[in-house]
Each structure stands twice: as C-alpha cells, then as structure tokens.
C-alpha positions as a printed Julia matrix, in Angstrom:
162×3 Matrix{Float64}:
  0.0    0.0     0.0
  3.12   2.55    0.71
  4.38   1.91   -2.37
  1.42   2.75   -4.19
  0.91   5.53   -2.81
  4.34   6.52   -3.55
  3.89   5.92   -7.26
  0.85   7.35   -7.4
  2.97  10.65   -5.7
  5.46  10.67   -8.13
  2.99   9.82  -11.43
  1.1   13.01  -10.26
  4.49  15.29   -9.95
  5.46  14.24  -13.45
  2.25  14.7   -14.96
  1.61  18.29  -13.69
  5.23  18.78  -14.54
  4.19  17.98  -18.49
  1.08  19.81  -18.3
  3.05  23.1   -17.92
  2.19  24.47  -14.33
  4.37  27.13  -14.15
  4.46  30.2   -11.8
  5.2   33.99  -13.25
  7.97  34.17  -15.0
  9.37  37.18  -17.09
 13.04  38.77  -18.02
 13.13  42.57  -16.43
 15.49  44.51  -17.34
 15.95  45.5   -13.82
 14.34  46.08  -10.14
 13.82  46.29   -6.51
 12.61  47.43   -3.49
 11.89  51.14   -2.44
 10.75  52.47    1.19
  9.6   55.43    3.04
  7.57  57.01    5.59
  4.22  56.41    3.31
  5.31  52.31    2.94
  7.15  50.42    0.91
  6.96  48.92   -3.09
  8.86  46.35   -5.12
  9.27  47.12   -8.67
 10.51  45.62  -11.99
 11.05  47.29  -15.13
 10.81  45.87  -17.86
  6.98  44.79  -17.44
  5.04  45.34  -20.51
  1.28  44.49  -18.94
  0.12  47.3   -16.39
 -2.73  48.37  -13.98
 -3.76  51.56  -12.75
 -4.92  51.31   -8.92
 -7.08  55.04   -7.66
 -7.61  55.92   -4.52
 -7.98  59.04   -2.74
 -4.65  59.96   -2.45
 -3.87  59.37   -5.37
 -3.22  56.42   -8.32
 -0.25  53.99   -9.19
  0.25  52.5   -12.5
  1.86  48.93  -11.89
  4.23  47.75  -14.66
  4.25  50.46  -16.77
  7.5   50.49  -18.99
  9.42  53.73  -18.65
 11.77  54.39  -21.83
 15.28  54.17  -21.24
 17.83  55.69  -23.34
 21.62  55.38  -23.23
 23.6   58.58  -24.88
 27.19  59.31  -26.46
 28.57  61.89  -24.3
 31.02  63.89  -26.66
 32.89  67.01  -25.43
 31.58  70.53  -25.46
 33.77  71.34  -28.78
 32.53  68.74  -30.22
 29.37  69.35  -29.73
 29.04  72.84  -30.73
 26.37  74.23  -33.0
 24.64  70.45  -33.19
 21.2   71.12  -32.78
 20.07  67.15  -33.07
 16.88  65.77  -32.0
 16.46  61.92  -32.01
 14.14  59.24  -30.52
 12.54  56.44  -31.3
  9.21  55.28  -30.11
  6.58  53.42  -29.42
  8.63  51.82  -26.32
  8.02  49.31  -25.56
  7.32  47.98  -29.21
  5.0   45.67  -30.38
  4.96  45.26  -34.42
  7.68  48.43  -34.65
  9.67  51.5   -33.99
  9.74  54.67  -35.71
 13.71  56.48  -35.69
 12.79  60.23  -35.83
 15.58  62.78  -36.47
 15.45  66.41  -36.47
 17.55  69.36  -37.67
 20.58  67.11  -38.83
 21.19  65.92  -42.92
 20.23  62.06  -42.83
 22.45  61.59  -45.95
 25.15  59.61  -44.21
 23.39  58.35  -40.98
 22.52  54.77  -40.6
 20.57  52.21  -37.71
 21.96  49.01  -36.19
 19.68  46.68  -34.25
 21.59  44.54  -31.77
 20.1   41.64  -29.82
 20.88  41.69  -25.72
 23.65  39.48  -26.45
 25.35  42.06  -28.67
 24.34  40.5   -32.09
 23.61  42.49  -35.25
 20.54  41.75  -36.23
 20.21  44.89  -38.9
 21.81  47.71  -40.51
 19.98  50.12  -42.66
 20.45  53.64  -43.97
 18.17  55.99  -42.29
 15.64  56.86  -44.96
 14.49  60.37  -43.77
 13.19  62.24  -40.73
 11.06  59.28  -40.48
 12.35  55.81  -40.68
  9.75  52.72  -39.51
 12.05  49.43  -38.44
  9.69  46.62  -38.45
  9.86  44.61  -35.52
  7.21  41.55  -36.23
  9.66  38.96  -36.94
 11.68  39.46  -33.4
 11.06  37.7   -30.39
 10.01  39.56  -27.36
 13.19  40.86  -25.82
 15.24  44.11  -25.25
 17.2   45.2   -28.36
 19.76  48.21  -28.52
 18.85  50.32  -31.9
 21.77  52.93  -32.4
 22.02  55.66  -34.58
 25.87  56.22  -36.67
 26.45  59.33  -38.43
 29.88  58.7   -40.62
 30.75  55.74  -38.6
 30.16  57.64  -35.39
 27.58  56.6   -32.59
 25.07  59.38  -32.22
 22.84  57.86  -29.93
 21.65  54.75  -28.73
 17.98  53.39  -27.22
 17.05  50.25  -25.34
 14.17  49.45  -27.15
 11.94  46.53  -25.29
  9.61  44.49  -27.88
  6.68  42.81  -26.64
C-alpha cells in the first residue's frame, strides 16, 4: 500500500510537470525594493502588462514600462552648434519602432539593431526624418537600436519588444 501511494505521488508530480504548471515568469530589465515614511513597493522594469490602482490619495500605475535611453557623451567642442533631436518610439514595441531625427542631414546616418547578447541583427540607412524598423519577426526581448552618423555613434535606445 506505501508503495502505491508513492507511485501514485510521483505519477502526479510528473504529470503536472508535463502539463506546464508554471508560476510567473518574465526577463526585467531590472528592479527592486523602495521604502519610506508612506510604505514600501517592489518594482521591476521591464513589465510590458500594467494596472492603474485610484484611490484618494492618489493612483499607481503597476508595470508600466518607462523608456530608457543610453547617450554618447562627446565634449563641449565637439558638440558645438549640433542642434540634433532623435528618438525612437513606441517603447516598448509591439509590431515596430519609428527612428525620428530632427535638424541634422540624414544623408550619411545609418541604424543598427543589436540583440541583448550584442548580435547584429540589422543595418539600414536611415531613410528620412522618419524611418519605420519593423519589428514583427523578433522575439520579445530588449534590443539596442543605435544611430551612426559617418561611422560615429550618435545615440543609442534600449528598445523593449513585446
């Protein structure tokens, strides 16, 4: 009788282990805990999903995704009389991103798309003001989409698709 109802234990483990019972699981990009004299909050960016919880204080929106950008800091002298204005949104992402650039000549300006792991995944020339990179045939993931003028990194945007 024990041993039946051992194998009867372990037949049950392994079939809820093939039926996929899983718990949450996701890949933030990063996290943690905050406190003060209000309360406290654990947070995770990276979350595409979100809530919005009102009350009368107030409201909270859980998991929204915040855009993050990383930038090319160049020296004032270099920087002089460079009036450029670049982003790239919606971010998060779901079918694609649209590379907008202002008061600079796109003529010799191109994108990369790089995987988290570093891989090159694309390289285009920027096509105007306005250039669309379809995003459809990526898996959900954080991607790095920078911007080269003559070979030189202009900017660069963590772009999370979803």
């Amino acid at each position: 009788m024990k041993n039946t109802k051992t194998i009867l234990n372990a037949l049950l483990l392994f079939v809820l282990g093939l039926t996929g019972v899983h718990a949450q699981e996701a890949l933030p990009a990063s996290g943690g805990n905050a406190s003060g004299s209000g309360g406290s909050v654990s947070y995770t960016i990276g979350q595409v999903v979100y809530t919005t919880i009102a009350g009368i204080n107030g409201s909270v929106a859980q998991g929204v995704q915040q855009p993050y950008e990383i930038s090319v800091v160049t020296g004032l002298a270099e920087a002089a009389g460079i009036n450029l204005i670049c982003s790239a949104y919606p971010n998060p992402a779901k079918e694609y991103v649209t590379l907008r650039i202002e008061n600079c000549d796109t003529e010799n300006m191109i994108y990369q798309l790089y995987d988290d792991s570093g891989k090159l995944l694309e390289k285009k020339k920027v096509e105007g003001t306005e250039t669309r990179i379809h995003m459809t045939n990526l898996v959900i993931a954080t991607y790095f989409l920078k911007v080269l003028r003559s070979n030189q990194v202009v900017k660069t945007f963590k772009v999370i698709k979803y």
